[in-house]
Backbone atoms as SQL, in Angstrom:
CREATE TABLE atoms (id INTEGER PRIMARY KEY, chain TEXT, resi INTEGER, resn TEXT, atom TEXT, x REAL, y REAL, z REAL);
INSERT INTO atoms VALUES
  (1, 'A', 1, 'UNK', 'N', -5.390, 15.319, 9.346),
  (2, 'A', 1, 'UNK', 'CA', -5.788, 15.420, 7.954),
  (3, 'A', 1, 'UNK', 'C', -4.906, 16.425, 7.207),
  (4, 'A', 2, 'UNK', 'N', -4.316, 17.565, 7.808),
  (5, 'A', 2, 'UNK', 'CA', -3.880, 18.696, 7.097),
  (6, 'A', 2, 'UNK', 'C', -2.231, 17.929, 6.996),
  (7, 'A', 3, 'UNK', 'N', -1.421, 16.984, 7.764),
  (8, 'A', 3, 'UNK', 'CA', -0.488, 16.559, 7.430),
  (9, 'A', 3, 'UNK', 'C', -0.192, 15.751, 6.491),
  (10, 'A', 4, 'UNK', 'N', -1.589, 14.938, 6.101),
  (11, 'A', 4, 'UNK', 'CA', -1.891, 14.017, 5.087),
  (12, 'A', 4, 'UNK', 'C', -1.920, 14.925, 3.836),
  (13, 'A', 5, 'UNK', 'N', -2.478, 15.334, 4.029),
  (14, 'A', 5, 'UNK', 'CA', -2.800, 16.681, 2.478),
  (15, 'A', 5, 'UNK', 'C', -1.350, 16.964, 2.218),
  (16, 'A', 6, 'UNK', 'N', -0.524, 17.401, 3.187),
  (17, 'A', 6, 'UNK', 'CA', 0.758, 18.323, 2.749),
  (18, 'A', 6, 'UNK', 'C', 1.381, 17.520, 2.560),
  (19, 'A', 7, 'UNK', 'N', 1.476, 16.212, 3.014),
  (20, 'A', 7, 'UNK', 'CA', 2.576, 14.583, 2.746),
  (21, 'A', 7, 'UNK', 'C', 2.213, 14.483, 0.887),
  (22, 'A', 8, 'UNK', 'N', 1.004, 14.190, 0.994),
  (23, 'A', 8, 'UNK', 'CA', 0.461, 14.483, -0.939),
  (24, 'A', 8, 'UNK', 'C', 1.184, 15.441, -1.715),
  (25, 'A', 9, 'UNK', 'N', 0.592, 16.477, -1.392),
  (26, 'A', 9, 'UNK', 'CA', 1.167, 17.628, -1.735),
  (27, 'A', 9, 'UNK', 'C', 2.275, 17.556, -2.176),
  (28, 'A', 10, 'UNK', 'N', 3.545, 17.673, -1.495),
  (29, 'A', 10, 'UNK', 'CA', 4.648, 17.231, -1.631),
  (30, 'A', 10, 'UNK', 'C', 5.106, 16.036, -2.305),
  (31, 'A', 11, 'UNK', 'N', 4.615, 15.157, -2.197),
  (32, 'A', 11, 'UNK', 'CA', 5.022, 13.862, -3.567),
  (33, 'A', 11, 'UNK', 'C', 4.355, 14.645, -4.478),
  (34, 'A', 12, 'UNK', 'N', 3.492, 15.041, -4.976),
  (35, 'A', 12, 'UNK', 'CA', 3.228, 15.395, -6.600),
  (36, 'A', 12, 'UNK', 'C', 4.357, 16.169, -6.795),
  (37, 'A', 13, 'UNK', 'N', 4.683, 17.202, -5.944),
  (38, 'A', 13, 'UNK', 'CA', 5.430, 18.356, -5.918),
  (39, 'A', 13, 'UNK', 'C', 6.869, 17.630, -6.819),
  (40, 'A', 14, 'UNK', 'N', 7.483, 16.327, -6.144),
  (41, 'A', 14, 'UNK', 'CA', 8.775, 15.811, -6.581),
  (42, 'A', 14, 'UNK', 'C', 8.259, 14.850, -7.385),
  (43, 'A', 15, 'UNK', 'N', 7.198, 14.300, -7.880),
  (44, 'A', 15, 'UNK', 'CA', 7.147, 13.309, -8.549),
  (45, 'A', 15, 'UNK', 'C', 7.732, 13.763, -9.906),
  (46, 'A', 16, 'UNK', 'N', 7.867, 14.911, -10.890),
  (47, 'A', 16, 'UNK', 'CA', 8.461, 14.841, -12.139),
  (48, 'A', 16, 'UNK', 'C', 9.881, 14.403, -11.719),
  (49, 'A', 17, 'UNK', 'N', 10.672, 15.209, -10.802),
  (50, 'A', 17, 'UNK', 'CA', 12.120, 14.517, -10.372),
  (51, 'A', 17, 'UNK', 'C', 12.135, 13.276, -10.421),
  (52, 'A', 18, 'UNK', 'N', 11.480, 12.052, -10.429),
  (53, 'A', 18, 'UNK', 'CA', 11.534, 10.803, -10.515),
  (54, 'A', 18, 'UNK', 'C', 11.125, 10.652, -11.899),
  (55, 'A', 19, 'UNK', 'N', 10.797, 10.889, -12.475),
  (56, 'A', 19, 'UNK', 'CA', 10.476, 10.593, -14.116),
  (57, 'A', 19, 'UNK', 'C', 8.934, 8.941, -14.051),
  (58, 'A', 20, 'UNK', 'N', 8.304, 9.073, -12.539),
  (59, 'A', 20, 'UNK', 'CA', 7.324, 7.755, -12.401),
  (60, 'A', 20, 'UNK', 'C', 6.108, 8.585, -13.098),
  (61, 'A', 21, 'UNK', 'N', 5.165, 7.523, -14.138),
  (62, 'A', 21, 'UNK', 'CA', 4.071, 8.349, -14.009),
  (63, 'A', 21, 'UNK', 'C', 3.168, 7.672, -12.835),
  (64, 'A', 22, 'UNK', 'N', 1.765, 8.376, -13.111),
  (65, 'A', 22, 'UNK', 'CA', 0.938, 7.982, -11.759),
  (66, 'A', 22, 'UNK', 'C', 0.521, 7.018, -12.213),
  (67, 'A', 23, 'UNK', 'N', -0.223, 6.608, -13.834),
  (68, 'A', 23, 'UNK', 'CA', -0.842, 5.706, -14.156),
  (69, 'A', 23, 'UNK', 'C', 0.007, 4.790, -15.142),
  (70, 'A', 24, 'UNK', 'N', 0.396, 3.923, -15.009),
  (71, 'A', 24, 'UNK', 'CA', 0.733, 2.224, -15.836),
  (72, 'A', 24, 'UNK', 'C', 0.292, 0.822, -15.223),
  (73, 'A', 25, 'UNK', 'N', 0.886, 0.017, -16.038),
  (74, 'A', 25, 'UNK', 'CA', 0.311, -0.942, -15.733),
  (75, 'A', 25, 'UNK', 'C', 1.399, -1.668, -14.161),
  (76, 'A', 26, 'UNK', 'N', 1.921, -1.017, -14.053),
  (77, 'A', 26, 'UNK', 'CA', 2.616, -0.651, -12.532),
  (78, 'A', 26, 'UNK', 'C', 2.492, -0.550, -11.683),
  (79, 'A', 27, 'UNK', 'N', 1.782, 0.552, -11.825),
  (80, 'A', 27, 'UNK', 'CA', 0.847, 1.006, -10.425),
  (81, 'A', 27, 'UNK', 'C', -0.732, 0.153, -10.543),
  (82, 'A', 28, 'UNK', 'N', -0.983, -0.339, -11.806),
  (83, 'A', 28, 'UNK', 'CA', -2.458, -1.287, -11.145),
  (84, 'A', 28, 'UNK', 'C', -2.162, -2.667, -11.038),
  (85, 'A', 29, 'UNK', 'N', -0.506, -3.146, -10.872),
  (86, 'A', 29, 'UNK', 'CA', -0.190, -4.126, -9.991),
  (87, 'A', 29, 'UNK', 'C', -0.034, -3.687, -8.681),
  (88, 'A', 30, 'UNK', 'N', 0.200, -2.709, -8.279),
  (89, 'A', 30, 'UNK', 'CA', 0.733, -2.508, -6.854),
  (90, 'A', 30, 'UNK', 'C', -1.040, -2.186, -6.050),
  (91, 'A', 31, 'UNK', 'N', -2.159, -1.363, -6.951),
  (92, 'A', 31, 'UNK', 'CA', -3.116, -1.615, -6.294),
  (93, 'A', 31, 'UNK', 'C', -3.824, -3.180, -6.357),
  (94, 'A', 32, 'UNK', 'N', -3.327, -3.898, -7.360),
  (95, 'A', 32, 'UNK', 'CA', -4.217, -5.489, -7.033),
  (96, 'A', 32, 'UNK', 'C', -3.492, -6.279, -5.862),
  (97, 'A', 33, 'UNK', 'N', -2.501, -6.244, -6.436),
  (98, 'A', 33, 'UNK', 'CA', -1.496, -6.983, -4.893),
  (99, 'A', 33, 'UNK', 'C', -2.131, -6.537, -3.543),
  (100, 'A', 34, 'UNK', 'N', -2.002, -4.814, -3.240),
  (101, 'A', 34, 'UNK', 'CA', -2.344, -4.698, -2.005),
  (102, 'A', 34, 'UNK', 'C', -3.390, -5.087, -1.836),
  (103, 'A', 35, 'UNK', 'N', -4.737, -4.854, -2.730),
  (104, 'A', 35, 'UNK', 'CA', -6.105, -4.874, -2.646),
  (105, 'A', 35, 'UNK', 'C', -6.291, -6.389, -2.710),
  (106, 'A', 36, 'UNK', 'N', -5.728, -7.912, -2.798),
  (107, 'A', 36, 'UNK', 'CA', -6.094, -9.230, -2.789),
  (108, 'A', 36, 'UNK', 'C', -5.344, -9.677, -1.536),
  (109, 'A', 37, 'UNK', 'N', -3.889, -8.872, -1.083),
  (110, 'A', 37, 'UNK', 'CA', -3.160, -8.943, 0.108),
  (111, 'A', 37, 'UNK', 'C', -3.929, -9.091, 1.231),
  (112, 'A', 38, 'UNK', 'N', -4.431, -7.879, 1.561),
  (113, 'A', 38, 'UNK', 'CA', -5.038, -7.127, 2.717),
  (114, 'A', 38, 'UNK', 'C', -6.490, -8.034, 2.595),
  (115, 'A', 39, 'UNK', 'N', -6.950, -8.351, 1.694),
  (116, 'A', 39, 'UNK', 'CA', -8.117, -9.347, 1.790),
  (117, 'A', 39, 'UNK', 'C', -8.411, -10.502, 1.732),
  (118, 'A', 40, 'UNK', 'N', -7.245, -11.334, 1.519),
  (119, 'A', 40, 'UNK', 'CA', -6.409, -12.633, 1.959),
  (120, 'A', 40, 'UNK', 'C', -5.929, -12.791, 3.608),
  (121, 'A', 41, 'UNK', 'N', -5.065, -11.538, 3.898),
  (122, 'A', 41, 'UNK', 'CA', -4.542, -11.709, 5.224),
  (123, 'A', 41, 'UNK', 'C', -5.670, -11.317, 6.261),
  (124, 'A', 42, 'UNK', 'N', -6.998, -10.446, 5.825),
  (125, 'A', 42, 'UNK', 'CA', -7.819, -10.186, 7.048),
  (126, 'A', 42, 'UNK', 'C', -8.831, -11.740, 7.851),
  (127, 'A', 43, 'UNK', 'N', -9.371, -12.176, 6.769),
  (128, 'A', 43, 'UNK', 'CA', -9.536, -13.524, 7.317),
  (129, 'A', 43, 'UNK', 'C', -8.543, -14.542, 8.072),
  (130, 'A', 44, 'UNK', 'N', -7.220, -14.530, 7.484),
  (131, 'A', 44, 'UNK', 'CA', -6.404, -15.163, 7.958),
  (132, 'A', 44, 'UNK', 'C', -5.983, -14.796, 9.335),
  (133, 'A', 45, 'UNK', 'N', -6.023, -13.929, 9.767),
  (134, 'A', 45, 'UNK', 'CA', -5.735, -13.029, 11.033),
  (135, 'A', 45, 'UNK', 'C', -6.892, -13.338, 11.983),
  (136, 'A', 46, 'UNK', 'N', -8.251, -13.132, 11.197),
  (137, 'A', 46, 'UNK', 'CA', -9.141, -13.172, 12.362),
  (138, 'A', 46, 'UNK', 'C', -9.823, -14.665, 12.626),
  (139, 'A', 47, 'UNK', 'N', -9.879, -15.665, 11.351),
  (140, 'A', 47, 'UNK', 'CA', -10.504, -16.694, 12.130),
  (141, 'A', 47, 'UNK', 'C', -9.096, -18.025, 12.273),
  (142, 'A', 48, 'UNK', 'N', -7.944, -18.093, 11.913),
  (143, 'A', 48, 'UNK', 'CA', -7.078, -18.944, 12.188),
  (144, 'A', 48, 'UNK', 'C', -6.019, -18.342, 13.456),
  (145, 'A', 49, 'UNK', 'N', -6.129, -17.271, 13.220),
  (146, 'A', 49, 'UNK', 'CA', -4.947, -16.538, 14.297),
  (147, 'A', 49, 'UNK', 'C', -6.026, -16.339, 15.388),
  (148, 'A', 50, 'UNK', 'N', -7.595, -16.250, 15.428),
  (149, 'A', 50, 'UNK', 'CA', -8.539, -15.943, 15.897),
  (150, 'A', 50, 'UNK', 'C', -7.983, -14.465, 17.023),
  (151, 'A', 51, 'UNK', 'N', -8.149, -13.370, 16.106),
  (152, 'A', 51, 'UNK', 'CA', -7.968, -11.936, 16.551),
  (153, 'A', 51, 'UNK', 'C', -9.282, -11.216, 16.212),
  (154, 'A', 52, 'UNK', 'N', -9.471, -10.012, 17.479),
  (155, 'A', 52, 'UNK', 'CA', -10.643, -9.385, 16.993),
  (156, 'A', 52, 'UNK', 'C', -10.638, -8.797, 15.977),
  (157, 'A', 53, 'UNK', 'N', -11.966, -8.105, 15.390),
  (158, 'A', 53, 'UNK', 'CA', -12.104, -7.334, 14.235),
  (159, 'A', 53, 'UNK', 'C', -11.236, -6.264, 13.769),
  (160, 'A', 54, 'UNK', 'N', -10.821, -5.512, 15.027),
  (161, 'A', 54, 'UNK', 'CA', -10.156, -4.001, 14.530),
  (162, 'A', 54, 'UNK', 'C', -8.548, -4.805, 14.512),
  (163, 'A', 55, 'UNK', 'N', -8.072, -5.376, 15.425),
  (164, 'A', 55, 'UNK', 'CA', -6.722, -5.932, 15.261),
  (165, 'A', 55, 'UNK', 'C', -6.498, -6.482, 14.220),
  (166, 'A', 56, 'UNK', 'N', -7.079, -7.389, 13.337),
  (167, 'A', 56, 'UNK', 'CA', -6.801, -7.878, 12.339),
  (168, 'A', 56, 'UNK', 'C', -7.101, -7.092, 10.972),
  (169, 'A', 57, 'UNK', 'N', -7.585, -6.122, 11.105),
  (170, 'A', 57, 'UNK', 'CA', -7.394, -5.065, 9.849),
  (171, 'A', 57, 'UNK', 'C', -6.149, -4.582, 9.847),
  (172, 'A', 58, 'UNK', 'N', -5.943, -3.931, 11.340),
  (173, 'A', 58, 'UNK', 'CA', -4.839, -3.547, 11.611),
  (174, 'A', 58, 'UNK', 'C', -3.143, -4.331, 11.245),
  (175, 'A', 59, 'UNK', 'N', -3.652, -5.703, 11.301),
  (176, 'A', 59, 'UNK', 'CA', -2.475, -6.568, 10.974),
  (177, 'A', 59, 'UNK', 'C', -2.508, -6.634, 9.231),
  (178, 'A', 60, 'UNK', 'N', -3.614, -7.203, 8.967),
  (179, 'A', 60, 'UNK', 'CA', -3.520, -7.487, 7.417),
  (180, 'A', 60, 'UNK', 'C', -3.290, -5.813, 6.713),
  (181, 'A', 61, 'UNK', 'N', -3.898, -4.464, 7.252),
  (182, 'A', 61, 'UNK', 'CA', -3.038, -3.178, 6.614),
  (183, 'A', 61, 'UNK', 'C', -1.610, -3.326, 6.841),
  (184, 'A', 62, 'UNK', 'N', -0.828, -3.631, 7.527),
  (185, 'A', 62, 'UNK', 'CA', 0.275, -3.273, 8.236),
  (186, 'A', 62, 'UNK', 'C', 1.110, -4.502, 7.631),
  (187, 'A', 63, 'UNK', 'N', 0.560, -5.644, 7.050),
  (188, 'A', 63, 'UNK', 'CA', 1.970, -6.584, 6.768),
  (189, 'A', 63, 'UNK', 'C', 1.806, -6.249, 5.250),
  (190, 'A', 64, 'UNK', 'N', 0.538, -5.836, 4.508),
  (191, 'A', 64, 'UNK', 'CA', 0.365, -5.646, 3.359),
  (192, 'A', 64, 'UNK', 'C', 1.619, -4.114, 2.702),
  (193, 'A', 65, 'UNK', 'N', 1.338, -2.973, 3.701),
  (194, 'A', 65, 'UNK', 'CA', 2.434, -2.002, 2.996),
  (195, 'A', 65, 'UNK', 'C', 3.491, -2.099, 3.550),
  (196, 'A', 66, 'UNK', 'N', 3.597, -2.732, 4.772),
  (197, 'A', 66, 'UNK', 'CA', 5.116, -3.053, 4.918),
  (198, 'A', 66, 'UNK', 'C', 5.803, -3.758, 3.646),
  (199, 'A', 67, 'UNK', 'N', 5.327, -4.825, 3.371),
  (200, 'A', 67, 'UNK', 'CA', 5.671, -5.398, 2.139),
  (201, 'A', 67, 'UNK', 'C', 5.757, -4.593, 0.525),
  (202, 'A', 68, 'UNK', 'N', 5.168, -3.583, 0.743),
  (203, 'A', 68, 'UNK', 'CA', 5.159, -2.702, -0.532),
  (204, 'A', 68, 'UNK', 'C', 6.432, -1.437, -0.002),
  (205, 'A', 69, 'UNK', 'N', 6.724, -1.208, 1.125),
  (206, 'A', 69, 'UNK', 'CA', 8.132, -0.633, 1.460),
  (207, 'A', 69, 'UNK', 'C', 8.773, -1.274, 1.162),
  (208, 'A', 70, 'UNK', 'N', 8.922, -2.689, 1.205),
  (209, 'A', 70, 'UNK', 'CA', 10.064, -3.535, 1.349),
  (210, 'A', 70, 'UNK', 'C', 10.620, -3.344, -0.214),
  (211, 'A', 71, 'UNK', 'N', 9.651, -3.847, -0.535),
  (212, 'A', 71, 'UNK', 'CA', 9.987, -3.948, -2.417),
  (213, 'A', 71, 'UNK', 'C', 10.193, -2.556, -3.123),
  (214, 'A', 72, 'UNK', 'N', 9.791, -1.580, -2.581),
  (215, 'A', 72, 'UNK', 'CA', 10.548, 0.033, -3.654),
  (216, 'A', 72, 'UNK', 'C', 12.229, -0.050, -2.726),
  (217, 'A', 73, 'UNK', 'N', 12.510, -0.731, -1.248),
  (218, 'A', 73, 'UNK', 'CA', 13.672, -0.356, -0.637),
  (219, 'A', 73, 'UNK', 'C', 14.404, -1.204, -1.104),
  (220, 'A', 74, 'UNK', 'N', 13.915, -2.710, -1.314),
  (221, 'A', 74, 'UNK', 'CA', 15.190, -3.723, -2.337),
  (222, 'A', 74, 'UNK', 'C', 14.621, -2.822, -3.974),
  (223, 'A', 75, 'UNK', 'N', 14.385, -2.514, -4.518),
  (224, 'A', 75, 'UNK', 'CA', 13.889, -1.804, -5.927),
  (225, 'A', 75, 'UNK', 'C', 15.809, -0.671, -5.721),
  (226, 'A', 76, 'UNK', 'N', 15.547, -0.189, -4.996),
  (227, 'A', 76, 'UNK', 'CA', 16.315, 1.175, -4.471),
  (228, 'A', 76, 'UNK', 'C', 17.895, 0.729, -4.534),
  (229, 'A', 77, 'UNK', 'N', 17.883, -0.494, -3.737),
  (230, 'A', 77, 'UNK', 'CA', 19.148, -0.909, -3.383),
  (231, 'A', 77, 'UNK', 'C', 19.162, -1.782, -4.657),
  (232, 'A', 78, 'UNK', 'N', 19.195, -2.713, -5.579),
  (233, 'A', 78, 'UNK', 'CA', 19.257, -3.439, -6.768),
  (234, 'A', 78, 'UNK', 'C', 19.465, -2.858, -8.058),
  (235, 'A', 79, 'UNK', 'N', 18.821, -1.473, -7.821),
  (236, 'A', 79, 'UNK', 'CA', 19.340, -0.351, -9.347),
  (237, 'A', 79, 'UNK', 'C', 20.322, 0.397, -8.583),
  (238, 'A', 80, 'UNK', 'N', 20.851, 0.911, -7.369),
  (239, 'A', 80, 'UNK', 'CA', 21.748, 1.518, -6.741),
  (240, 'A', 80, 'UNK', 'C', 21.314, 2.710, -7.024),
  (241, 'A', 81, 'UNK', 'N', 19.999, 3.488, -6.880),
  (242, 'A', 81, 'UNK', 'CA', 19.854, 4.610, -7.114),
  (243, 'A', 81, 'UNK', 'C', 18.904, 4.915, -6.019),
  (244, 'A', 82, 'UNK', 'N', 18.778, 6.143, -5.915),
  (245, 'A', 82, 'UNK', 'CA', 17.521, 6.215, -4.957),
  (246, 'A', 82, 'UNK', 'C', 15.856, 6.736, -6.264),
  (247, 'A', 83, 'UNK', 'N', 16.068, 7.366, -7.099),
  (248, 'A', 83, 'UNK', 'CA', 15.074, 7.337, -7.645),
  (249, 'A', 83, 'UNK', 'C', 14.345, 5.963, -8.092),
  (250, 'A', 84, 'UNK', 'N', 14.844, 4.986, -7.733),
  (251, 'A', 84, 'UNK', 'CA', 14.085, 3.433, -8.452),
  (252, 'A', 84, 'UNK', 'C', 13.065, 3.571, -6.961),
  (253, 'A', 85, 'UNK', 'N', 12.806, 4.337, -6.028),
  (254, 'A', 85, 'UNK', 'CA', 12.632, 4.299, -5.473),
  (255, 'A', 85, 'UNK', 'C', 10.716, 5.175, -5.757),
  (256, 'A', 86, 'UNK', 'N', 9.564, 4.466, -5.178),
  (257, 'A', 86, 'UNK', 'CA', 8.812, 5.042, -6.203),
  (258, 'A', 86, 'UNK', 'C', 7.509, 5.405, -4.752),
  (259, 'A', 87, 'UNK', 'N', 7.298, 6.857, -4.779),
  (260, 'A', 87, 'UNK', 'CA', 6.323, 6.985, -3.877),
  (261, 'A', 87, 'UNK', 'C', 5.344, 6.605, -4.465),
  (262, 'A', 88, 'UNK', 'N', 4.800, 6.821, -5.784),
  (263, 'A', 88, 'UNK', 'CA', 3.621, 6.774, -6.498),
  (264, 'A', 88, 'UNK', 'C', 3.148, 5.268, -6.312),
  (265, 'A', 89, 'UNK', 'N', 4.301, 4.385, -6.467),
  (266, 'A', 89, 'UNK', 'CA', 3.671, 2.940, -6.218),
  (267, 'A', 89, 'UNK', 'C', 3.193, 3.230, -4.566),
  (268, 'A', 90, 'UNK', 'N', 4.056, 3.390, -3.779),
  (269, 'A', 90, 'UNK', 'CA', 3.608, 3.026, -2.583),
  (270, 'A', 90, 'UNK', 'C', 1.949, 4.082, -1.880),
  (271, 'A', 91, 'UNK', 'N', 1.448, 5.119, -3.051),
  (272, 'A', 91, 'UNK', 'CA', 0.489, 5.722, -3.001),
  (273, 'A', 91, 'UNK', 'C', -0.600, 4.640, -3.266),
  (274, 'A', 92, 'UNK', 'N', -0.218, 3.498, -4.451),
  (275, 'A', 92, 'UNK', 'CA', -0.925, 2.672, -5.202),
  (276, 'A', 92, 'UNK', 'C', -1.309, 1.787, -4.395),
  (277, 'A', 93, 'UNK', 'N', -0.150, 1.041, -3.350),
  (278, 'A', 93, 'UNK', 'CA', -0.306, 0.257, -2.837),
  (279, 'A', 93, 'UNK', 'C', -1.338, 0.699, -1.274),
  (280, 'A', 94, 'UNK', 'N', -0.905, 2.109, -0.933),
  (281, 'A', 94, 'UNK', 'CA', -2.423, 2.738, 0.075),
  (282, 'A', 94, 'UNK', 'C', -3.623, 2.255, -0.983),
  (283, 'A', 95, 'UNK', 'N', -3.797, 2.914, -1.669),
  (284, 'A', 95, 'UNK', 'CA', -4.914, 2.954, -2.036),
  (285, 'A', 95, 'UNK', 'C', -5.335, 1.703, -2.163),
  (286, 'A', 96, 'UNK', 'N', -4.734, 0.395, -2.774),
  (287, 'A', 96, 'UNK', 'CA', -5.514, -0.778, -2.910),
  (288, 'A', 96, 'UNK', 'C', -5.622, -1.214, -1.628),
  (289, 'A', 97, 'UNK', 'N', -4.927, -1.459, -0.638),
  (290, 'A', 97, 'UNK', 'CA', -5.349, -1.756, 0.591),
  (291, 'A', 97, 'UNK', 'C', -6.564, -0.834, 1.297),
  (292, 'A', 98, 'UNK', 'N', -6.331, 0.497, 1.170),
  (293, 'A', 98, 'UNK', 'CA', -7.323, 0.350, 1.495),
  (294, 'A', 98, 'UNK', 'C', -9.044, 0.406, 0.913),
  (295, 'A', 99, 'UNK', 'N', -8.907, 0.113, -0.222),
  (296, 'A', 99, 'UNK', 'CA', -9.882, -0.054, -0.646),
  (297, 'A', 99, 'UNK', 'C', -10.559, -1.602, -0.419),
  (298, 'A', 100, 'UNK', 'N', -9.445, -2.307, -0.076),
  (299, 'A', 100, 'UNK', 'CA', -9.683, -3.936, 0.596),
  (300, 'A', 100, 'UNK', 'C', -10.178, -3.397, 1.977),
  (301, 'A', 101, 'UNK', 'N', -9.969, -2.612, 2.610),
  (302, 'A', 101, 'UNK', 'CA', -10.291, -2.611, 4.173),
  (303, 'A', 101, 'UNK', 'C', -11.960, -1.503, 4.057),
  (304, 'A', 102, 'UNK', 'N', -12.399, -0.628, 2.989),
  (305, 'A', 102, 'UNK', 'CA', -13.476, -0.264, 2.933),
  (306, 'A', 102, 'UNK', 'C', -14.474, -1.854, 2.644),
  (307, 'A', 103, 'UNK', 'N', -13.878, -2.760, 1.730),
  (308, 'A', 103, 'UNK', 'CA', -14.985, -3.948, 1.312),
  (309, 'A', 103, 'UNK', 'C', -14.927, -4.808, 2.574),
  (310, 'A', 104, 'UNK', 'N', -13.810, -4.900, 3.383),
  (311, 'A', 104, 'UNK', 'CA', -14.078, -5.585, 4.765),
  (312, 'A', 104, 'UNK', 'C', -14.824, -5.322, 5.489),
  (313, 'A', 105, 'UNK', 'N', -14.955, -3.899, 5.926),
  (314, 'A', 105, 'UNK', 'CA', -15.860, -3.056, 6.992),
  (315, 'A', 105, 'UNK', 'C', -17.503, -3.301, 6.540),
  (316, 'A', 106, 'UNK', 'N', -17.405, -3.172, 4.883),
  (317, 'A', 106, 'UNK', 'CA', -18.603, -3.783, 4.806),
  (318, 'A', 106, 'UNK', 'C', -18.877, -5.445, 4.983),
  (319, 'A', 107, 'UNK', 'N', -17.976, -5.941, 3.901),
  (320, 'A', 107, 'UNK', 'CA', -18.635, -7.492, 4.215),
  (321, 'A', 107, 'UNK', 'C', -18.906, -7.889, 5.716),
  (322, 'A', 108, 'UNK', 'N', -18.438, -7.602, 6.499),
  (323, 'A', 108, 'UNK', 'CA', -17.763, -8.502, 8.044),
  (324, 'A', 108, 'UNK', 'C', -18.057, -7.732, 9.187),
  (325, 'A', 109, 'UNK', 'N', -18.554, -6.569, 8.754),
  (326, 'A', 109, 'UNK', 'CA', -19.001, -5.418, 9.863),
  (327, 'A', 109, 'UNK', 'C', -20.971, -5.867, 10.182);
């Protein structure tokens, strides 16, 4: 927990160096994407791929922000800069996933 705090910490710390804010309509695409992602792919994982419960959270978290790395690292490489490069989205994109994996634990638990 205390590495999580100081990982935070530290992005606010550099976020003016990037000129991102926290809130646009930007970042509440990157939380709907993750948050319809991760709750699209958890069914898909567990009754067609037929995987248990914890594995398939585990898969539908894991292909959902991989995919939200992918897109700030082509973002990064396509403006040739490294600031196009945006922690705040990829904060956005935690958070909507997992706010898809709190409504799983309930629906399906």
């Amino acid at each position: 927990m205390k590495k999580i705090l100081f990982f935070l910490i530290i992005l606010i710390c550099i976020s003016p160096v990037f000129g991102d804010s926290w809130f646009s309509k930007d970042k509440l695409m990157h939380f709907s994407y993750s948050f319809a992602s991760t709750l699209w792919s958890y069914p898909f994982a567990r009754y067609q791929l037929e995987m248990e419960h914890s594995p398939a959270i585990a898969l539908s978290f894991s292909v959902t922000l991989t995919t939200g790395v992918f897109k700030e690292i082509t973002d990064s490489i396509r403006d040739k800069k490294l600031s196009s490069f945006s922690y705040k989205d990829l904060v956005w994109d935690l958070a909507g996933s997992g706010t898809a994996i709190i409504l799983i634990l309930i629906l399906f638990s």
